[in-house]
mmCIF entry with sequence, helices, sheets and N, C-alpha, C, O atoms, coordinates in Angstrom:
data_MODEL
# 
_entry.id   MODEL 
# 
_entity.id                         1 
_entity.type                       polymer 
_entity.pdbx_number_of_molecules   1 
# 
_entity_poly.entity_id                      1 
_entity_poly.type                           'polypeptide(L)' 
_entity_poly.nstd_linkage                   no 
_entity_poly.nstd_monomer                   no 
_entity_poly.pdbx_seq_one_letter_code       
;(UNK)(UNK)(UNK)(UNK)(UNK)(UNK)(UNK)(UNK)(UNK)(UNK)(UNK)(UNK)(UNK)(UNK)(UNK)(UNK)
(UNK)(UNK)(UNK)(UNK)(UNK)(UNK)(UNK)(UNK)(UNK)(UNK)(UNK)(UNK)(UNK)(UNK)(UNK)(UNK)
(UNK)(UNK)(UNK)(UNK)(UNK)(UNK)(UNK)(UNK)(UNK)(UNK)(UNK)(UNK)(UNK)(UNK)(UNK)(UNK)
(UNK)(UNK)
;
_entity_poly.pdbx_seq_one_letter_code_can   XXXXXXXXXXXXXXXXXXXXXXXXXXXXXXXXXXXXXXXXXXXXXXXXXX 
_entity_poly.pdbx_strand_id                 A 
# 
loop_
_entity_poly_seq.entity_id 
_entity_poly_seq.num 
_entity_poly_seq.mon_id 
_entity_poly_seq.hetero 
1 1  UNK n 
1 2  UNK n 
1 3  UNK n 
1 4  UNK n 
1 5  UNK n 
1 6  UNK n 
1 7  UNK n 
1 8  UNK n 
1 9  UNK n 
1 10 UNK n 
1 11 UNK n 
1 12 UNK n 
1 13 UNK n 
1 14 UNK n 
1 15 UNK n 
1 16 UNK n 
1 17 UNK n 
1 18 UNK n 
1 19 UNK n 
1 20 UNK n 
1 21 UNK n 
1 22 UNK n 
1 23 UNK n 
1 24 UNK n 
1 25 UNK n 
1 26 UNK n 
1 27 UNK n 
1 28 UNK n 
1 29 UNK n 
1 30 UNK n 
1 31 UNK n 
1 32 UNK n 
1 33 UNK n 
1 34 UNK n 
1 35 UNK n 
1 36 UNK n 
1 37 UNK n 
1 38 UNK n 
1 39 UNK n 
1 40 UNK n 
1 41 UNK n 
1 42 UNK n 
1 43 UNK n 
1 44 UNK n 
1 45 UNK n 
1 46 UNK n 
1 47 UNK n 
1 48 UNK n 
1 49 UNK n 
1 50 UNK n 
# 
_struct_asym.id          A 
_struct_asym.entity_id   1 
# 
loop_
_struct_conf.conf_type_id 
_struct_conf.id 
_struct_conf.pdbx_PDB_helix_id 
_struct_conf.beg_label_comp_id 
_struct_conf.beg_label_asym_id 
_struct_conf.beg_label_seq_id 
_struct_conf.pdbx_beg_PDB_ins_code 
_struct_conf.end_label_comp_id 
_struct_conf.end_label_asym_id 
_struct_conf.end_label_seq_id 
_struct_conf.pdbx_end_PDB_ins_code 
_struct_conf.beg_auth_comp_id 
_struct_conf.beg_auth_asym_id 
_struct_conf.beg_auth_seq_id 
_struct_conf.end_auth_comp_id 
_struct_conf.end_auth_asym_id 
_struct_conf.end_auth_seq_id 
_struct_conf.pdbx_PDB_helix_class 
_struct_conf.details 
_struct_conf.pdbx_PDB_helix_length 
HELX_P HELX_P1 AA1 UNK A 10 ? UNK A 41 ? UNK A 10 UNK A 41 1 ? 32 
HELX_P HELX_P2 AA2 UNK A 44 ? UNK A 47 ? UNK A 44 UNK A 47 1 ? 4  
# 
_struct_conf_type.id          HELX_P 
_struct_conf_type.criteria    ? 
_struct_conf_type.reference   ? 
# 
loop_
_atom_site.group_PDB 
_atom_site.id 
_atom_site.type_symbol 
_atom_site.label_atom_id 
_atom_site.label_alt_id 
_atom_site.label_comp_id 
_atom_site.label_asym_id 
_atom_site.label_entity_id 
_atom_site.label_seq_id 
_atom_site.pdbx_PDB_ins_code 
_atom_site.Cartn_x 
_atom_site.Cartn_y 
_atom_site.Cartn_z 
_atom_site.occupancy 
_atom_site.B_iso_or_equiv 
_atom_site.pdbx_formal_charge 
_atom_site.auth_seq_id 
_atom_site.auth_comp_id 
_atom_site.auth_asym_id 
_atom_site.auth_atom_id 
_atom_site.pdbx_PDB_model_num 
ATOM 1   N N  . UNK A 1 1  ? -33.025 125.076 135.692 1.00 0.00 ? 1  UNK A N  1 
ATOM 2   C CA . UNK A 1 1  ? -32.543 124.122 134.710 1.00 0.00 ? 1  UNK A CA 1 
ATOM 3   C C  . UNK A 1 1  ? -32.565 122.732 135.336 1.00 0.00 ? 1  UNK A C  1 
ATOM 4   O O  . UNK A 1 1  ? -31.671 122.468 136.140 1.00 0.00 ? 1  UNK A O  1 
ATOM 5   N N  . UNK A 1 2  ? -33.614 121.693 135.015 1.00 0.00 ? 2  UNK A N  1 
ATOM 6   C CA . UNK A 1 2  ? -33.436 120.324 135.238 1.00 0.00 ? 2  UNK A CA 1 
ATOM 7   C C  . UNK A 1 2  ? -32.215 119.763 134.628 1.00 0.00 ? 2  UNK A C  1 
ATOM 8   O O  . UNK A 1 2  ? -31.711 120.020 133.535 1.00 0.00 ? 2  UNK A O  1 
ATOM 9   N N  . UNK A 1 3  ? -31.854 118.973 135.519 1.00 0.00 ? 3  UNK A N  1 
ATOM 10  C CA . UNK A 1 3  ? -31.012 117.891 135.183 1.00 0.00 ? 3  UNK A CA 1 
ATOM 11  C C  . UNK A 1 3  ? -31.906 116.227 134.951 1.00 0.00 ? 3  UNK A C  1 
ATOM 12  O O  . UNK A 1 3  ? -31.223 115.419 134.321 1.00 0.00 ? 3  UNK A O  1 
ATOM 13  N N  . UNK A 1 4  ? -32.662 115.948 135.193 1.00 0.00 ? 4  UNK A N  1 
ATOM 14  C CA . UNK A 1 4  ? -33.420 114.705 134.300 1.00 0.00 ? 4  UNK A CA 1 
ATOM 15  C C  . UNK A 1 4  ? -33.856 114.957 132.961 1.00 0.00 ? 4  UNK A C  1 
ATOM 16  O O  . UNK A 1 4  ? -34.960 114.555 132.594 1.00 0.00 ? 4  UNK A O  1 
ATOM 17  N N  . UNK A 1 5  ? -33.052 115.618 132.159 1.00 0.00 ? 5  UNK A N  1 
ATOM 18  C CA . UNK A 1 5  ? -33.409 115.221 130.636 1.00 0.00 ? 5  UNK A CA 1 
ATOM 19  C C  . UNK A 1 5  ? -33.465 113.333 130.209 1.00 0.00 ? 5  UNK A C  1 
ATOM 20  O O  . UNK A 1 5  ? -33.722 112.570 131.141 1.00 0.00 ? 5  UNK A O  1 
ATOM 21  N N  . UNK A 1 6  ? -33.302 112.950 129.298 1.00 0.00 ? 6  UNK A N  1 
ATOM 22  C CA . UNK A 1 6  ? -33.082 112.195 128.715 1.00 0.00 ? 6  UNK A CA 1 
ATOM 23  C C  . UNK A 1 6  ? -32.087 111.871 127.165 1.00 0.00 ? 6  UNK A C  1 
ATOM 24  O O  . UNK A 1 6  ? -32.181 111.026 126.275 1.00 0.00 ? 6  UNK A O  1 
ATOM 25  N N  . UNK A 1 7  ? -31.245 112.901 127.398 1.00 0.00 ? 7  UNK A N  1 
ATOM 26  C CA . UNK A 1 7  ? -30.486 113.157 126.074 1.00 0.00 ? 7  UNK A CA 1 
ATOM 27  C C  . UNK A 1 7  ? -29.458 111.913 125.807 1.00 0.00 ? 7  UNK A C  1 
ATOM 28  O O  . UNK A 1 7  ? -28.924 111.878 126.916 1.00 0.00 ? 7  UNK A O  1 
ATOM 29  N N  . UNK A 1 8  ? -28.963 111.086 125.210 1.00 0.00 ? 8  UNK A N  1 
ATOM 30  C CA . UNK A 1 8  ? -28.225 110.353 124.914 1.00 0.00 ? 8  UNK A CA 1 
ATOM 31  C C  . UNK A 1 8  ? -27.052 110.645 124.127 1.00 0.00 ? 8  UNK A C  1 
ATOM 32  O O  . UNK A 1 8  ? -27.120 110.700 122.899 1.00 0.00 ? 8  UNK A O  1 
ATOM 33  N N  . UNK A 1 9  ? -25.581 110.907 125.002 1.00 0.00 ? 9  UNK A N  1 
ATOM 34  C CA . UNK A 1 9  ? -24.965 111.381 124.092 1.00 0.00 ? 9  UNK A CA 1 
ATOM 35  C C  . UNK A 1 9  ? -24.242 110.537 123.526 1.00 0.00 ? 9  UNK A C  1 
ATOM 36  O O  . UNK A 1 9  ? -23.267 111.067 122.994 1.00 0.00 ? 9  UNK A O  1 
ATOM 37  N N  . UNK A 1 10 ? -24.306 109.191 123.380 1.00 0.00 ? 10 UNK A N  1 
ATOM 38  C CA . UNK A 1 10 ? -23.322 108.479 122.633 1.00 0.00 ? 10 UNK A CA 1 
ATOM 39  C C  . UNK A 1 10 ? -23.937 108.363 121.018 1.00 0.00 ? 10 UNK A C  1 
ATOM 40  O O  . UNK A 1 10 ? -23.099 107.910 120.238 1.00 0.00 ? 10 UNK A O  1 
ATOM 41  N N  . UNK A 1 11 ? -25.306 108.713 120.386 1.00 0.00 ? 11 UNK A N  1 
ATOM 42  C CA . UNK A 1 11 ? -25.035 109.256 119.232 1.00 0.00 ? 11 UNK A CA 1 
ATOM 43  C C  . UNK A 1 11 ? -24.861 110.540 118.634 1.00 0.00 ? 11 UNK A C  1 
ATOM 44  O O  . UNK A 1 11 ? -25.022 110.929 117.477 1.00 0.00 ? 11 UNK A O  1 
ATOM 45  N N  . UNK A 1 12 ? -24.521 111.070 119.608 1.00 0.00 ? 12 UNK A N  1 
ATOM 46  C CA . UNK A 1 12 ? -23.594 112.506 118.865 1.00 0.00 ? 12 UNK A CA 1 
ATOM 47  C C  . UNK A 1 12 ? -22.023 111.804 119.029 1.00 0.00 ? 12 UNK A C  1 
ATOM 48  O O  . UNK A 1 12 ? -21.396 112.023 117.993 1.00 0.00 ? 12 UNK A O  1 
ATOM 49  N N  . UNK A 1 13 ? -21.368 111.177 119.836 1.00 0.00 ? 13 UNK A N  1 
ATOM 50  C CA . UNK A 1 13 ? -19.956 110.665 119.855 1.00 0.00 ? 13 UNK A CA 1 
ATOM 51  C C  . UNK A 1 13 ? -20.250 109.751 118.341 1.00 0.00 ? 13 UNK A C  1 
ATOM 52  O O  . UNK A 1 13 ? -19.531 110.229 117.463 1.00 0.00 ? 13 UNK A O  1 
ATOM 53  N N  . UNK A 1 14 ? -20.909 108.848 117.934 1.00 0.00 ? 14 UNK A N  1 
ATOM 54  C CA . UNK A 1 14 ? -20.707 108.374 117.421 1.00 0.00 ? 14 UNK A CA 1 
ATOM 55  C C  . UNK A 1 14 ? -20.576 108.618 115.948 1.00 0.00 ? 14 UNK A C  1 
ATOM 56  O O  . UNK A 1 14 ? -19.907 107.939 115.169 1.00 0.00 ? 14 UNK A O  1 
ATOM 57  N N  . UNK A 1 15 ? -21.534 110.020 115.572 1.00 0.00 ? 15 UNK A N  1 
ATOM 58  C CA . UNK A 1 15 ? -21.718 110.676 114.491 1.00 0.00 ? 15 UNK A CA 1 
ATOM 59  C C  . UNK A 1 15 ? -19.998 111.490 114.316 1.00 0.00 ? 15 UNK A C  1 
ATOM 60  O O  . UNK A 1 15 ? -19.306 111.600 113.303 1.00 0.00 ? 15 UNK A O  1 
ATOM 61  N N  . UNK A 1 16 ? -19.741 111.932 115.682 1.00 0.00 ? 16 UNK A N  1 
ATOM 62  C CA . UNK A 1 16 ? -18.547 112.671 115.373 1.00 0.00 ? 16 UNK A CA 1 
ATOM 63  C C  . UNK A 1 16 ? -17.178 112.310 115.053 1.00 0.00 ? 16 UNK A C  1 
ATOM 64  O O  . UNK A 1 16 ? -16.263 112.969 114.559 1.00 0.00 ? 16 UNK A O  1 
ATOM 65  N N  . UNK A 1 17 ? -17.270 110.863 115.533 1.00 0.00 ? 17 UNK A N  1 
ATOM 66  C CA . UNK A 1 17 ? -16.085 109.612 115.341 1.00 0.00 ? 17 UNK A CA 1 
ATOM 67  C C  . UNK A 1 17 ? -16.496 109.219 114.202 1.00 0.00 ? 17 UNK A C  1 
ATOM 68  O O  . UNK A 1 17 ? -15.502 109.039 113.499 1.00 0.00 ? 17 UNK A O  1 
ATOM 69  N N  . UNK A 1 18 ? -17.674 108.932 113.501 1.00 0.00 ? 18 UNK A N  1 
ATOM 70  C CA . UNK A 1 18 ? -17.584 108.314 111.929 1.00 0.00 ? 18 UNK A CA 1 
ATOM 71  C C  . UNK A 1 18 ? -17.143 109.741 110.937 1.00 0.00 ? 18 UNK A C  1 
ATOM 72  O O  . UNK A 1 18 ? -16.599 109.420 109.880 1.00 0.00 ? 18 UNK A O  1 
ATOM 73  N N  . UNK A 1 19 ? -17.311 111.223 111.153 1.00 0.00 ? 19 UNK A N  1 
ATOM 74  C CA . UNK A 1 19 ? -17.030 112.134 110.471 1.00 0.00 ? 19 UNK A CA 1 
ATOM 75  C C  . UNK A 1 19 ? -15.585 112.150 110.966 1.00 0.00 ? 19 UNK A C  1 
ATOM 76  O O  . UNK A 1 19 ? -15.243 113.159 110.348 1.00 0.00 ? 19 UNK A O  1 
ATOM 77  N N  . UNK A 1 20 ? -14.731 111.863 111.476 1.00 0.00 ? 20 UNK A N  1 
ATOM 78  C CA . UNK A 1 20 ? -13.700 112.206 112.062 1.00 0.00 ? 20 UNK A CA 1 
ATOM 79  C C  . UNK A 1 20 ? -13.064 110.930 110.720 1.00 0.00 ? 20 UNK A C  1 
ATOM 80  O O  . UNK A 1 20 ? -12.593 111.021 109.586 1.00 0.00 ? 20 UNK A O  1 
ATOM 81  N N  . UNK A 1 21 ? -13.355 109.968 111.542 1.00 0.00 ? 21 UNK A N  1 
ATOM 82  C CA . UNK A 1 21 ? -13.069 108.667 110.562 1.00 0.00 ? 21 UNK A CA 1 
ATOM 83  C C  . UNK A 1 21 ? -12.935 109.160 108.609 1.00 0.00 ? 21 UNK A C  1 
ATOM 84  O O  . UNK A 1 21 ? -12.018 109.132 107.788 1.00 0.00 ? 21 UNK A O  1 
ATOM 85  N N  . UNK A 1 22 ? -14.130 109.495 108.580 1.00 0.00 ? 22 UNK A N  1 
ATOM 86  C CA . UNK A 1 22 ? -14.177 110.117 107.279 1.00 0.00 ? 22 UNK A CA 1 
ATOM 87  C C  . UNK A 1 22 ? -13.173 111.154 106.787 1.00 0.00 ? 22 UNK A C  1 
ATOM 88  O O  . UNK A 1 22 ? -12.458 110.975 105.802 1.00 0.00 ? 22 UNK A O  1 
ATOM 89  N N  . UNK A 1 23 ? -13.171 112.366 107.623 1.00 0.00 ? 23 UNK A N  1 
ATOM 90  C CA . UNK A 1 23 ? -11.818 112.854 107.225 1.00 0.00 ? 23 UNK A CA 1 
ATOM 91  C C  . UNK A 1 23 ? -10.653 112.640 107.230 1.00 0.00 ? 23 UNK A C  1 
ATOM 92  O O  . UNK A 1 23 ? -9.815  113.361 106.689 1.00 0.00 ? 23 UNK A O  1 
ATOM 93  N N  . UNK A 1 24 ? -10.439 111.648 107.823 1.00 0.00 ? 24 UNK A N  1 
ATOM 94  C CA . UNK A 1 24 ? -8.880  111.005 107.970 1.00 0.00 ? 24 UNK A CA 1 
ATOM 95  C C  . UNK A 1 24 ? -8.729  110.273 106.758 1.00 0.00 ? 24 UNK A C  1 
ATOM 96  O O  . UNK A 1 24 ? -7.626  110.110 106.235 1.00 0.00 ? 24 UNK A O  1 
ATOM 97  N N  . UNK A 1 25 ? -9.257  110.051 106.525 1.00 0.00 ? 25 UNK A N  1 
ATOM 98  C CA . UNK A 1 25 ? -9.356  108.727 105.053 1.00 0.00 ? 25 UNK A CA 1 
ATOM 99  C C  . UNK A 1 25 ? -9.572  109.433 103.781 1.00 0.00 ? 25 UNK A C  1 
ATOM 100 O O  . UNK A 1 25 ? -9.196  109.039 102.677 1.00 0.00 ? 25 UNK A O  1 
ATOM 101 N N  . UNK A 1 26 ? -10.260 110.593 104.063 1.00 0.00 ? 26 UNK A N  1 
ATOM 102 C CA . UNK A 1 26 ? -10.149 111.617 102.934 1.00 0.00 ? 26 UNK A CA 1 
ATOM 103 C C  . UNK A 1 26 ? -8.586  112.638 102.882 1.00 0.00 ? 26 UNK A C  1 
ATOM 104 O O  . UNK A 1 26 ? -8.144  113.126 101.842 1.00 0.00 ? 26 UNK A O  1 
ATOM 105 N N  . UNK A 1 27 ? -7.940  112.786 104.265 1.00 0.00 ? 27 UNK A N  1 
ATOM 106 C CA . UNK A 1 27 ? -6.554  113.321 104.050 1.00 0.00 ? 27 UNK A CA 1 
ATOM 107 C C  . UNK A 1 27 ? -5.619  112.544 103.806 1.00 0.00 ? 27 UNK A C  1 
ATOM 108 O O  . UNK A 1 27 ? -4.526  112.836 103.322 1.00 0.00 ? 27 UNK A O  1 
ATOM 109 N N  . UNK A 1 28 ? -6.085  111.306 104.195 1.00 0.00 ? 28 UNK A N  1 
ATOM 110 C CA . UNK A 1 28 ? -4.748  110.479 104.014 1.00 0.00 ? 28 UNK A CA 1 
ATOM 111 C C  . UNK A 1 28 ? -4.906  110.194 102.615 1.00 0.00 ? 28 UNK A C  1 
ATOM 112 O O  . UNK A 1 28 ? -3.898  110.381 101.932 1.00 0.00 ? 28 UNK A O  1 
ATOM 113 N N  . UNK A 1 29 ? -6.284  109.648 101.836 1.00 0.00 ? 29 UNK A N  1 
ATOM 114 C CA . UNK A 1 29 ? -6.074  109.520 100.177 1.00 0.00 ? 29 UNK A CA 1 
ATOM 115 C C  . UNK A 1 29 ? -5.489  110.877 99.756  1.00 0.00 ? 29 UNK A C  1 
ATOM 116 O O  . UNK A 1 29 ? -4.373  110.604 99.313  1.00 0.00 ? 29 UNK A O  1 
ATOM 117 N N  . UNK A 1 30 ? -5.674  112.140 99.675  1.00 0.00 ? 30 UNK A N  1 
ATOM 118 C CA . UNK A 1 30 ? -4.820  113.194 99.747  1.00 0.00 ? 30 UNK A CA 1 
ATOM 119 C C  . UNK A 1 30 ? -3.368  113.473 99.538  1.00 0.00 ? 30 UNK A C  1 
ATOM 120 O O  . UNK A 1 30 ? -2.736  114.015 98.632  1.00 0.00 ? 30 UNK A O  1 
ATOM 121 N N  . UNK A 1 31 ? -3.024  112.880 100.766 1.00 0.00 ? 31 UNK A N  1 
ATOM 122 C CA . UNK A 1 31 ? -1.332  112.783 101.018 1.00 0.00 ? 31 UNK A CA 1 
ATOM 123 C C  . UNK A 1 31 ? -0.758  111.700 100.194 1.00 0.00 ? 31 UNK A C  1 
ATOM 124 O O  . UNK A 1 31 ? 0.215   111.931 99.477  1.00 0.00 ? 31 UNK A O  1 
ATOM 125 N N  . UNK A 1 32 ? -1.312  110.515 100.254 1.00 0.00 ? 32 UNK A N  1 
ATOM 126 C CA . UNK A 1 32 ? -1.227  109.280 99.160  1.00 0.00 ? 32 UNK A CA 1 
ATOM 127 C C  . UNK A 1 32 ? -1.130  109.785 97.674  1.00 0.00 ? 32 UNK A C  1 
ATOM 128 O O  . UNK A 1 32 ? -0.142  109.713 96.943  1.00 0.00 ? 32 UNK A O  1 
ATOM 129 N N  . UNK A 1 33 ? -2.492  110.364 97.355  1.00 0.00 ? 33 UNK A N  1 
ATOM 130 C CA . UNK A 1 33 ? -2.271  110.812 95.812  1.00 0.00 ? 33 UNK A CA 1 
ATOM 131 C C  . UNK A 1 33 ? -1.134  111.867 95.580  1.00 0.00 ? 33 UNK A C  1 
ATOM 132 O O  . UNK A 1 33 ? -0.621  111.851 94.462  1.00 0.00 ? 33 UNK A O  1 
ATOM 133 N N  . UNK A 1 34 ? -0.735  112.663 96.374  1.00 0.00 ? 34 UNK A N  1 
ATOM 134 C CA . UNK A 1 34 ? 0.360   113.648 96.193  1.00 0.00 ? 34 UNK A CA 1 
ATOM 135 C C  . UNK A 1 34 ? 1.195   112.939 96.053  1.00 0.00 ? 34 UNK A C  1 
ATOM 136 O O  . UNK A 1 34 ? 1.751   112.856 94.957  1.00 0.00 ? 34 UNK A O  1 
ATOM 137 N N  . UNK A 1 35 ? 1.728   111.869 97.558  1.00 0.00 ? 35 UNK A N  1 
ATOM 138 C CA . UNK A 1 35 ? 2.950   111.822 97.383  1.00 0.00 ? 35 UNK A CA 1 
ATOM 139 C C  . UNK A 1 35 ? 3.487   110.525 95.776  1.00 0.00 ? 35 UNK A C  1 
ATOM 140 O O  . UNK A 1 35 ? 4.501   110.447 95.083  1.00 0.00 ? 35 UNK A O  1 
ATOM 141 N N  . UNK A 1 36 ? 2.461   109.922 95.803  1.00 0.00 ? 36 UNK A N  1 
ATOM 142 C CA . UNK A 1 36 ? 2.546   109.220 94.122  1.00 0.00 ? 36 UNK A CA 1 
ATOM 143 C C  . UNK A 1 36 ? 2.731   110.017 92.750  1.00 0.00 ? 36 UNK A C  1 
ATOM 144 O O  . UNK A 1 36 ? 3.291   109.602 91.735  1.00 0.00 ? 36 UNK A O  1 
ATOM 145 N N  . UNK A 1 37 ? 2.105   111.303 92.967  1.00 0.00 ? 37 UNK A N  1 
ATOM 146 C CA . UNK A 1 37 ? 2.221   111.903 91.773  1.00 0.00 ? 37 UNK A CA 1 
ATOM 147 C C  . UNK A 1 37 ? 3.588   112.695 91.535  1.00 0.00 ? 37 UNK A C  1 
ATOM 148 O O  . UNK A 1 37 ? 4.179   112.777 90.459  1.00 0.00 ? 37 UNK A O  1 
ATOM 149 N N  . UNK A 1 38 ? 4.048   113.371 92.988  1.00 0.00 ? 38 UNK A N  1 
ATOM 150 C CA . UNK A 1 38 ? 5.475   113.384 93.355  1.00 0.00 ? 38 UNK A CA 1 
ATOM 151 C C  . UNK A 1 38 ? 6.602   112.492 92.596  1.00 0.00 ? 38 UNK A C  1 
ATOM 152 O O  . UNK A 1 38 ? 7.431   112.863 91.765  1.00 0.00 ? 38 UNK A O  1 
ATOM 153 N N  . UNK A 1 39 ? 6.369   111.172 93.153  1.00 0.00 ? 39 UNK A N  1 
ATOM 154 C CA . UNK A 1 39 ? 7.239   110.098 92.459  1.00 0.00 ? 39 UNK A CA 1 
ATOM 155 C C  . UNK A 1 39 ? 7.440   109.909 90.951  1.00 0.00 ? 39 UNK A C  1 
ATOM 156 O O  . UNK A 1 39 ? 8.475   109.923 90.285  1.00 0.00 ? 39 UNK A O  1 
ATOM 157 N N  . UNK A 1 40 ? 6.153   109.727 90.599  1.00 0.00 ? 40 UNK A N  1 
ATOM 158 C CA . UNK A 1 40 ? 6.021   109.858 89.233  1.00 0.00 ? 40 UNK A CA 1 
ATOM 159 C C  . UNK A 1 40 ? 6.456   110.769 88.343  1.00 0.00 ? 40 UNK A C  1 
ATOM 160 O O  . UNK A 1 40 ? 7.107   110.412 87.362  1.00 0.00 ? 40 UNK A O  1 
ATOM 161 N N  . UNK A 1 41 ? 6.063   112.414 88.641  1.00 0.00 ? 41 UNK A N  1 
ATOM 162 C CA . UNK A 1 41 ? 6.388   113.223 87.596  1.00 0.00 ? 41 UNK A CA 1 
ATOM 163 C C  . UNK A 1 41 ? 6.951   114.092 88.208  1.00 0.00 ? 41 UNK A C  1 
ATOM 164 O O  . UNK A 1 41 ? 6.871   115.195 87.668  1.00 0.00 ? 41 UNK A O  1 
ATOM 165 N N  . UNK A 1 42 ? 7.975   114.017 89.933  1.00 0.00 ? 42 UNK A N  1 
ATOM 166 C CA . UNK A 1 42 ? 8.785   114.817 90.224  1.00 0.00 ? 42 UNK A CA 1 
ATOM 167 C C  . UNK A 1 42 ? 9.953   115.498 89.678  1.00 0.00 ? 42 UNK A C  1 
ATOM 168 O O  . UNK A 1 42 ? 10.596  116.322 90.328  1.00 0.00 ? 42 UNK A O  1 
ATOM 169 N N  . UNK A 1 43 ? 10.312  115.042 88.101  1.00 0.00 ? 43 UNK A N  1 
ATOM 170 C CA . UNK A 1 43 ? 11.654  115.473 87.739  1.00 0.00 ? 43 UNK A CA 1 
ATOM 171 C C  . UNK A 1 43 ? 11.027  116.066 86.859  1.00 0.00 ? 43 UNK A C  1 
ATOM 172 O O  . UNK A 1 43 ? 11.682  117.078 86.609  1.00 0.00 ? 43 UNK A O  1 
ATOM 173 N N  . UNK A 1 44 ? 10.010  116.028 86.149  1.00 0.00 ? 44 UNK A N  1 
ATOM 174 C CA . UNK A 1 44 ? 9.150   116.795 85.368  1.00 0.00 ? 44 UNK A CA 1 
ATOM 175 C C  . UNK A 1 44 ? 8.594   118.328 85.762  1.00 0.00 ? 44 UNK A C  1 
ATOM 176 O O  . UNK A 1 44 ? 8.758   119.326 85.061  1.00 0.00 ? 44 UNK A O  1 
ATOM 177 N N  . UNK A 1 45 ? 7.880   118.278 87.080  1.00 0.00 ? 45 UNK A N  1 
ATOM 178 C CA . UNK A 1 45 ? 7.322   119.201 87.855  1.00 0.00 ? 45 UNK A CA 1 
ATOM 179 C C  . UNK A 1 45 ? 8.713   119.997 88.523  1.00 0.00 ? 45 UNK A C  1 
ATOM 180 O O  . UNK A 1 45 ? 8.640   121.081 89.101  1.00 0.00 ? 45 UNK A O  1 
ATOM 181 N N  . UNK A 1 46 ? 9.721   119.384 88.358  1.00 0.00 ? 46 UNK A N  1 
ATOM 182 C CA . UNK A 1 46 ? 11.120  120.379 89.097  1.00 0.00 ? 46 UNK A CA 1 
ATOM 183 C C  . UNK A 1 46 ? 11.732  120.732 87.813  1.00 0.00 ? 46 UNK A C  1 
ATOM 184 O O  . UNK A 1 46 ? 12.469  121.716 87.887  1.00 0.00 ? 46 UNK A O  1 
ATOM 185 N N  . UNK A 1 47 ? 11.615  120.140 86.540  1.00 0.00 ? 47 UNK A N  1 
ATOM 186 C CA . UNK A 1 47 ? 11.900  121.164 85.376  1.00 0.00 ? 47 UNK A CA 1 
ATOM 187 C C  . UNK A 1 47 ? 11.522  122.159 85.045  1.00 0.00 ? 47 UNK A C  1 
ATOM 188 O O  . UNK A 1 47 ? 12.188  123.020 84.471  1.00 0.00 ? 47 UNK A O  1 
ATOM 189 N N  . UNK A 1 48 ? 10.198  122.227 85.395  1.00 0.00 ? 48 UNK A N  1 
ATOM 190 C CA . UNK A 1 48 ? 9.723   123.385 85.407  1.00 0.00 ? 48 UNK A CA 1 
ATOM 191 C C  . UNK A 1 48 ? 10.140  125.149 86.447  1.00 0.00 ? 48 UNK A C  1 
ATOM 192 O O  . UNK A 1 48 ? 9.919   126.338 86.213  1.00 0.00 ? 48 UNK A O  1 
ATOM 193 N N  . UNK A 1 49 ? 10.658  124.559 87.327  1.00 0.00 ? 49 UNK A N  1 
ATOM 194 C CA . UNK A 1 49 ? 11.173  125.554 87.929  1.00 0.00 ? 49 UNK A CA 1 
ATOM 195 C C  . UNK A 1 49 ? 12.628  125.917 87.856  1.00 0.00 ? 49 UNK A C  1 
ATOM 196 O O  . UNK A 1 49 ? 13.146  126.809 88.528  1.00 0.00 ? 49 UNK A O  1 
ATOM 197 N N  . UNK A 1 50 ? 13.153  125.267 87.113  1.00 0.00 ? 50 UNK A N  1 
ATOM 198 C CA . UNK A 1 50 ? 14.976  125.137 87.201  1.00 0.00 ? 50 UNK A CA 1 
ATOM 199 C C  . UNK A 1 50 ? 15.221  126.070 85.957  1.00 0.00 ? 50 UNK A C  1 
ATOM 200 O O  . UNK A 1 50 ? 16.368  126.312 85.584  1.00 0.00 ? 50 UNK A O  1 
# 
């Protein structure tokens, strides 16, 4: 097994930090839209169980 490849790994870091990026921003709109819809129609959505 050579070790003189030529592989460059800072665009695989970089692919994996913009998908990383991406999911964070997709959980956090997530947690955002919950916890708003919470606010909004929480006494509604807890009538239902009472």
């Amino acid at each position: 097994m050579t070790t003189d490849s030529t592989h460059d790994p800072l665009p695989v870091d970089r692919e994996n930090a913009r998908l990383a990026a991406i999911g964070l921003g997709v959980w956090m709109a997530i947690t955002v839209a919950v916890v708003v819809l919470l606010l909004l129609f929480g006494g509604a959505i807890s009538g239902l169980f009472v």
